[in-house]
N, C-alpha and C positions, 0 to 999 in steps of 0.2 A: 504494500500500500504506500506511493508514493505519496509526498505532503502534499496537501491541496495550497493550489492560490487563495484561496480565503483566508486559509488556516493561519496561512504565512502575514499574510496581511492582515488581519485582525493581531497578531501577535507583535508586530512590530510597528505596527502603523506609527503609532508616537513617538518611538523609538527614532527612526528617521522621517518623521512628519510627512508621511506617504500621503497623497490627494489622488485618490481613485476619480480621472478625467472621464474615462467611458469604457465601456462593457462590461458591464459588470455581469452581467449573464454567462457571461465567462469566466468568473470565478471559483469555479469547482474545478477547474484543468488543474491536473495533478502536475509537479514541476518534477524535470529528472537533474537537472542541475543548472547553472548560475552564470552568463553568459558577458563579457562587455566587450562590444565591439562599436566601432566610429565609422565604420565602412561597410556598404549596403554590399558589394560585390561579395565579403565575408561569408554572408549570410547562404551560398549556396554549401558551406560546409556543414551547419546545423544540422543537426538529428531529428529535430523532432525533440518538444518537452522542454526546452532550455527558456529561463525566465530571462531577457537580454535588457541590460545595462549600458544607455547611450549618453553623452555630453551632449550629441550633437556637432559635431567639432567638424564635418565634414559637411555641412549643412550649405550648401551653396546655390540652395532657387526655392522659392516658397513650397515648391512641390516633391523637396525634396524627403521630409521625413513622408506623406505619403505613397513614396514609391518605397522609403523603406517599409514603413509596415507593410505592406500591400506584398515584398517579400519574405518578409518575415511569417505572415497568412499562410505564403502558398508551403513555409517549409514548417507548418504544425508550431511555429515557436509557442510557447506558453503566456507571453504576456511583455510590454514592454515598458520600463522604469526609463523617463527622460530625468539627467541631473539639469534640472534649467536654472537658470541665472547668468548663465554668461554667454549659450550661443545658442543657446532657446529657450523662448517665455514663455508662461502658461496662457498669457491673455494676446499672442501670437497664435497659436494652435486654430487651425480654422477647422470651419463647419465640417469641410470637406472630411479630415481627417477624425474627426468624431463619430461621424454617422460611420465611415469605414468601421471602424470600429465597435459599432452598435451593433452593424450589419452583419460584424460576422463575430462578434462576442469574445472578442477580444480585447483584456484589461489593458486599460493605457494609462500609467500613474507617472505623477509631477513628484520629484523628490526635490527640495532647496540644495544651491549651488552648496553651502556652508557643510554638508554632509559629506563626511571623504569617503568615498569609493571603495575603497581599501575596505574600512570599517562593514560595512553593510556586504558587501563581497564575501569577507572572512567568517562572518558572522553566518550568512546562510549556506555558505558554501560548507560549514561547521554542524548546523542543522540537517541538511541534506544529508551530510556522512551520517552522520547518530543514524538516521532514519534509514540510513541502506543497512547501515550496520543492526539498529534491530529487528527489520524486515527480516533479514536473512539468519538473527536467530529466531527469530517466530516461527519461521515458514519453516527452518531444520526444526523444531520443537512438534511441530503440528503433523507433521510428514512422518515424524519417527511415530507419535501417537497414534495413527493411521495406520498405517503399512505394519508396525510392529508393537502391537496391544500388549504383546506378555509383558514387557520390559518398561512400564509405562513411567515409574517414578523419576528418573532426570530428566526427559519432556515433561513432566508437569511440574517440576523442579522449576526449571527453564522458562515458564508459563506463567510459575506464580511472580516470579522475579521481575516480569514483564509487566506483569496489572491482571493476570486470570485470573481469577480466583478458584479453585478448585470444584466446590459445591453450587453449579450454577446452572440453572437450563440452558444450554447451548444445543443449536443445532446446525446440522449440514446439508446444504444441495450442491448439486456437482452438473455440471456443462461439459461439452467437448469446448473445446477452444473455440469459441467464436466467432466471426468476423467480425464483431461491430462492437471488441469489448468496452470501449470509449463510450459508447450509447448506455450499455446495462451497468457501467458503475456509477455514472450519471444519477439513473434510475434508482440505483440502491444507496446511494448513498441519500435519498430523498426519502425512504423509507426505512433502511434500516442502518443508522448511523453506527450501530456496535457491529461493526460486523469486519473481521477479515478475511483478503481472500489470496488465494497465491496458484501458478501456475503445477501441478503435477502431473509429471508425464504429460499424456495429452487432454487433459482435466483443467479446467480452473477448478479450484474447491472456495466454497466461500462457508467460511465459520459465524452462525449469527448468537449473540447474545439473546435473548428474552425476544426473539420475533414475532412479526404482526405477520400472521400468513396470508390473512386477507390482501397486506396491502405489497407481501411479497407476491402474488398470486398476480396482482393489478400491474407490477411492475416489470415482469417477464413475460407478460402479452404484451405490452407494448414494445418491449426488444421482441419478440419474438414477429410479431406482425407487420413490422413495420417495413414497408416498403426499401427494396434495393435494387439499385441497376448498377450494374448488372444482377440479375437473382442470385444468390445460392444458397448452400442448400439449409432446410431447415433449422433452425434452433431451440432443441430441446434442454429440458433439465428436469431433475431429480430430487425431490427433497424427502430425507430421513425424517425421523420423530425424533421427539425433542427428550433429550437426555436429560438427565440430572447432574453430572458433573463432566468432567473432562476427562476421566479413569473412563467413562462408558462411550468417550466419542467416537470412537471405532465404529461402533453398535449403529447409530446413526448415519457415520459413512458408507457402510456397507448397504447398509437402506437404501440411499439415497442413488447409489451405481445401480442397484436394482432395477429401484420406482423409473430412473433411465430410462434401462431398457426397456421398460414398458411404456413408456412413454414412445420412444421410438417405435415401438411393435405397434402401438395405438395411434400413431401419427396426433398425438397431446402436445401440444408444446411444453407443459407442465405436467405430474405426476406426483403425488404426495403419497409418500408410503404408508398413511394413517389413513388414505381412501381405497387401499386395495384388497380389501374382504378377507376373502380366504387366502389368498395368496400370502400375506400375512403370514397363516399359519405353515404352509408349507415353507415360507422363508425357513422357520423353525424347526425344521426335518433336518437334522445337522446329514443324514442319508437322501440321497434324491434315489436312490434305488430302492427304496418302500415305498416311496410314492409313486415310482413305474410299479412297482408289482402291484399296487391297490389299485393302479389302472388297468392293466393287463387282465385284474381278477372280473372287472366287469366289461371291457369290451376287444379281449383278444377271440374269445367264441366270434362272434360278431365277425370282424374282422378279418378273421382267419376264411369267413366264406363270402367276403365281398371287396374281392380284386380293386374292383373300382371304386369304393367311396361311396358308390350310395347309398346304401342303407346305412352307413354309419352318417353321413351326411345329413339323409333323410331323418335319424332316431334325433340326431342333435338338432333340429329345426324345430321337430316334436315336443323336445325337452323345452327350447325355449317359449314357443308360442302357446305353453302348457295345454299340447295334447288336441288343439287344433286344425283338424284336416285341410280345413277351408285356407287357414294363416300359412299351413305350410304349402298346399299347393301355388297360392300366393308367390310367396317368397320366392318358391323353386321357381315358379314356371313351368309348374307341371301340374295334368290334369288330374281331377281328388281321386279317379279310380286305381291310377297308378301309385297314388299316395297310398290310398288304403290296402290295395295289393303289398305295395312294400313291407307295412306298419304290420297285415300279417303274415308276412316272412319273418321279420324282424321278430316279432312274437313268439313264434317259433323255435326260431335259432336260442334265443337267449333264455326260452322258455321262462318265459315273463308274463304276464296281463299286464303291467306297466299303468295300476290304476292305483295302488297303494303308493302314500308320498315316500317311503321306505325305497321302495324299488325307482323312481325317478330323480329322488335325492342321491342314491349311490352312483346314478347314471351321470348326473349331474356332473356330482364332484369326479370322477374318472375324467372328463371331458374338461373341466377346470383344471387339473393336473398335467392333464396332456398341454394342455397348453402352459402351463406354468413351464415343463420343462422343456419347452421350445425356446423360451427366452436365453 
């Protein structure tokens, strides 16, 4: 979690008497580091994230700082700090270069000439470190918690040293990487402000303190829906149930890769492991091979004499539309004579009447299994 520009700027504003001129809609851009340069042509070396630090000293036509920013836009910089008083004033600054700024929400702040450079440089360039530095013990602390539950006491060692507190509802959702991760921490950080997240393997994981699922639910439809050109491909995620401390956050993560894939199998964008019924319970089968054989015991008969799927096809449409000839011919697109010709084959075969809830419940669950372990 890099520092936000807010963050930064509410914390020092006084400090060096920062005057937020325009975009302030753009103050949640996270900064990757601390940038000063006098020369617009520099700026095709920038990354991307760099908060840049100008005099103005190169300043040589009224249009000149707007072509700077204007590059500065195209290369993602984070935000830019003019030192004015000697070769740019704040009551200079025209229309023009404001509304730019408006327009594409990008912070543009007036620091006084009297402020050395040096000082404010050192200072967050000082901040920035801490912050990578406990970034990366958080994310090693959270990762070893994860991946390696047995051994759990110096990641939460590590954890409490940081500000976790041990005994706390925490919980986990997990994503494939993205494309638009700039959009969803946007979003989450408008919702769930306790929350950290960090890239594993090919996962973001985000850790939430005491979450609002509602308005984590409102805020990954809107990353997930939201229009892209070029398209690609879907963006799902996963959310576990909510822990009680950070010893059981495993427990949660593993949920959460789950409710995934079912999310994916489901084409959901969202998936909460506290809305998937039985599946649930079979999570809790530490064996998935009792769960084939409980399947196996009610439709391998079946099975074993219908090559093609239809009668097992046909029995599971039956199950759903509870026992409905009309619903399933429907469904099928098939006429009810053939339905009921199937229904008694299938009768048959399984030597069932298939009218007690005993006998359609077991059927049921075989068929919810089957598919559990397809995922």
């Amino acid at each position: 979690m890099a520092i936000i520009l807010a963050d930064l700027f509410h914390a020092t504003q006084k400090t060096y008497q920062l005057q937020l001129l325009a975009g302030a809609t753009g103050l949640n851009t996270p900064i990757d580091w601390v940038q000063f340069t006098e020369d617009s042509a520099t700026t095709d070396f920038l990354k991307g994230g760099e908060l840049i630090i100008t005099t103005g000293m190169s300043c040589d036509s009224d249009s000149w700082l707007h072509d700077f920013i204007t590059r500065l836009i195209a290369q993602k910089s984070a935000g830019l700090i003019l030192n004015t008083g000697r070769y740019l004033f704040v009551e200079t600054i025209s229309a023009a270069v404001i509304a730019l700024c408006n327009e594409h929400h990008f912070p543009l702040f007036a620091m006084p000439w009297k402020i050395h450079l040096s000082a404010i440089m050192q200072d967050y360039g000082n901040r920035l470190f801490m912050q990578s530095y406990q970034e990366d013990r958080t994310t090693m602390a959270f990762s070893r918690l994860l991946l390696h539950p047995d051994d759990p006491e110096g990641a939460i060692d590590t954890l409490n040293s940081l500000g976790y507190e041990t005994d706390l509802p925490y919980q986990v959702m997990v994503t494939a990487t993205p494309d638009r991760p700039d959009r969803l921490m946007e979003q989450l950080r408008q919702v769930a402000p306790h929350c950290y997240h960090f890239r594993l393997q090919e996962l973001f994981v985000f850790i939430f303190l005491k979450p609002d699922n509602a308005a984590l639910r409102t805020a990954t439809t809107d990353v997930a829906t939201i229009p892209i050109n070029p398209p690609v491909e879907p963006v799902y995620f996963g959310i576990g149930a909510l822990t009680t401390s950070l010893s059981s956050l495993h427990v949660s993560f593993q949920q959460g890769l789950f409710a995934l894939k079912v999310a994916r199998q489901q084409g959901s964008h969202l998936c909460h492991f506290d809305d998937l019924g039985l599946f649930k319970i079979f999570f809790a089968v530490p064996d998935p091979a009792l769960l084939a054989n409980l399947a196996d015991d009610s439709l391998s008969r079946l099975e074993t004499q219908d090559p093609q799927s239809q009668l097992t096809k046909t029995l599971r449409l039956y199950l759903e539309y509870d026992g409905s000839i009309q619903a399933v011919a429907e469904a099928s697109f098939t006429h009810r004579n053939t339905i009921n010709y199937r229904m008694k084959k299938i009768r048959q075969i399984l030597q069932m009447e298939l009218v007690t809830m005993d006998e359609k419940f077991q059927l049921q669950l075989a068929f919810l299994i089957r598919d559990y372990l397809t995922l």
